[in-house]
C-alpha positions as CSV (number, residue, x, y, z in Angstrom):
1,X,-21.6,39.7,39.0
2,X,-24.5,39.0,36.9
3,X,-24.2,42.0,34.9
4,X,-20.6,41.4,33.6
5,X,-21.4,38.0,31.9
6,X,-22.7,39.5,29.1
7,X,-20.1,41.5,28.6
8,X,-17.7,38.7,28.8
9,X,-19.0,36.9,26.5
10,X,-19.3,39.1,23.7
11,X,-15.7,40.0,24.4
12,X,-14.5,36.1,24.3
13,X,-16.9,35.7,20.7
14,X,-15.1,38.9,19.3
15,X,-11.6,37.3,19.9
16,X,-12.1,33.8,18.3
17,X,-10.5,33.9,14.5
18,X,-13.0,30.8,13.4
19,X,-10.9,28.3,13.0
20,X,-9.3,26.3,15.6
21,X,-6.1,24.7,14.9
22,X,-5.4,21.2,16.5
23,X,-1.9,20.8,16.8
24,X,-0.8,16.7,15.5
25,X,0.5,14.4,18.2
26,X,3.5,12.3,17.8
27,X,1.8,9.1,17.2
28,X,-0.9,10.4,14.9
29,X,1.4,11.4,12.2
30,X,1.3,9.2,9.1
31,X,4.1,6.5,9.0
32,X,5.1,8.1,5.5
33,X,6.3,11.3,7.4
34,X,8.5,9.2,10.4
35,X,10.2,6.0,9.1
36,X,13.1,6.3,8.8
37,X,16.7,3.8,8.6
38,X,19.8,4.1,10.6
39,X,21.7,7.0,9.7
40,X,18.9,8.4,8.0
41,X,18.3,12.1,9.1
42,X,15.2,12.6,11.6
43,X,14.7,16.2,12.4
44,X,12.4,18.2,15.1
45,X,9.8,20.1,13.5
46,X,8.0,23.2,15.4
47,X,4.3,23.2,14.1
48,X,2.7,26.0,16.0
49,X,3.1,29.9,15.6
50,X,4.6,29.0,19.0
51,X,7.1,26.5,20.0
52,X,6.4,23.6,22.0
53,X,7.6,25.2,25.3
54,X,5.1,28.0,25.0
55,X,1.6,26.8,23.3
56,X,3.0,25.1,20.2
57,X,3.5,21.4,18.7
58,X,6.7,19.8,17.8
59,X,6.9,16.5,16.3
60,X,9.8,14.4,14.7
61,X,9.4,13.2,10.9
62,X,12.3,12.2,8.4
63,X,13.6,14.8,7.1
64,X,12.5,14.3,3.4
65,X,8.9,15.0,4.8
66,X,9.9,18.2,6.4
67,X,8.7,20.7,4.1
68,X,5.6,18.3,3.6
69,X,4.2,18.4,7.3
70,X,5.0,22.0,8.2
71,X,2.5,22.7,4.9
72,X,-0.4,20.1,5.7
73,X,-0.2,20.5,9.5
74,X,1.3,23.7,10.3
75,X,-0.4,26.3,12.2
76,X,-1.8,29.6,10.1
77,X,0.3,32.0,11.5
78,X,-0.9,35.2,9.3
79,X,-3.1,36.7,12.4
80,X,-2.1,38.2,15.7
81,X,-0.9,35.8,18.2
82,X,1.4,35.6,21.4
83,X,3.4,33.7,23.1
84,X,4.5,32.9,26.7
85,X,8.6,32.9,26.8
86,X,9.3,29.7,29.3
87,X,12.0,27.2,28.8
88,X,11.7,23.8,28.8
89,X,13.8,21.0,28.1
90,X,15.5,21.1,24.6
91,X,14.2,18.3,22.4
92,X,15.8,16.4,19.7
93,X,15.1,13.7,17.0
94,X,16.5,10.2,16.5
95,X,15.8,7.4,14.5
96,X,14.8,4.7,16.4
97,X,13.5,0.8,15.3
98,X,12.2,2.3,11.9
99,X,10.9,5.1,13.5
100,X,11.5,8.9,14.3
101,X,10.6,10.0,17.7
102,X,11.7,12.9,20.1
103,X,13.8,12.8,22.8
104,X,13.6,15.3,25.8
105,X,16.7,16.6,27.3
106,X,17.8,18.0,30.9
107,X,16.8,21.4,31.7
């Protein structure tokens, strides 16, 4: 066994791309990107080079920021990745007390 750790770990170094991309969370987002007012539009946005389901982020912003957040926290997606294919709930956005969040559905 001892004789394959070496191997192993040049094999995990050679893999790494350098940068590690740390998908935002929900409630780290700046409040500029998820107020919102009734009726205002609050949409689901899929950060990673996968979705949510299968490695991924999503969060919820207003949908004026949209365009905004996929730029300053998307994931690089230029390199080789892939992705698992499992389902999960859908998720959706709403705009609720001043603020857009996600809401899980059934499976």
């Amino acid at each position: 066994m001892r004789s394959l750790l070496p191997g192993l770990f040049f094999l995990l170094a050679a893999c790494g791309t350098g940068t590690v991309w740390n998908p935002p969370i929900q409630a780290d987002l700046d409040a500029a990107y998820t107020t919102c007012a009734d009726g205002e539009s609050c949409v689901i946005v899929q950060l990673g080079c996968c979705d949510h389901c299968n490695g991924g982020a999503a969060v919820a912003v207003n949908s004026g920021s949209l365009s905004t957040v996929v730029d300053e926290l998307g994931e690089d997606c230029s390199g080789q990745f892939a992705c698992t294919e499992m389902g999960c709930a859908p998720i959706t956005a709403e705009c609720r007390d001043d603020a857009c969040v996600m809401v899980e559905g059934e499976l």
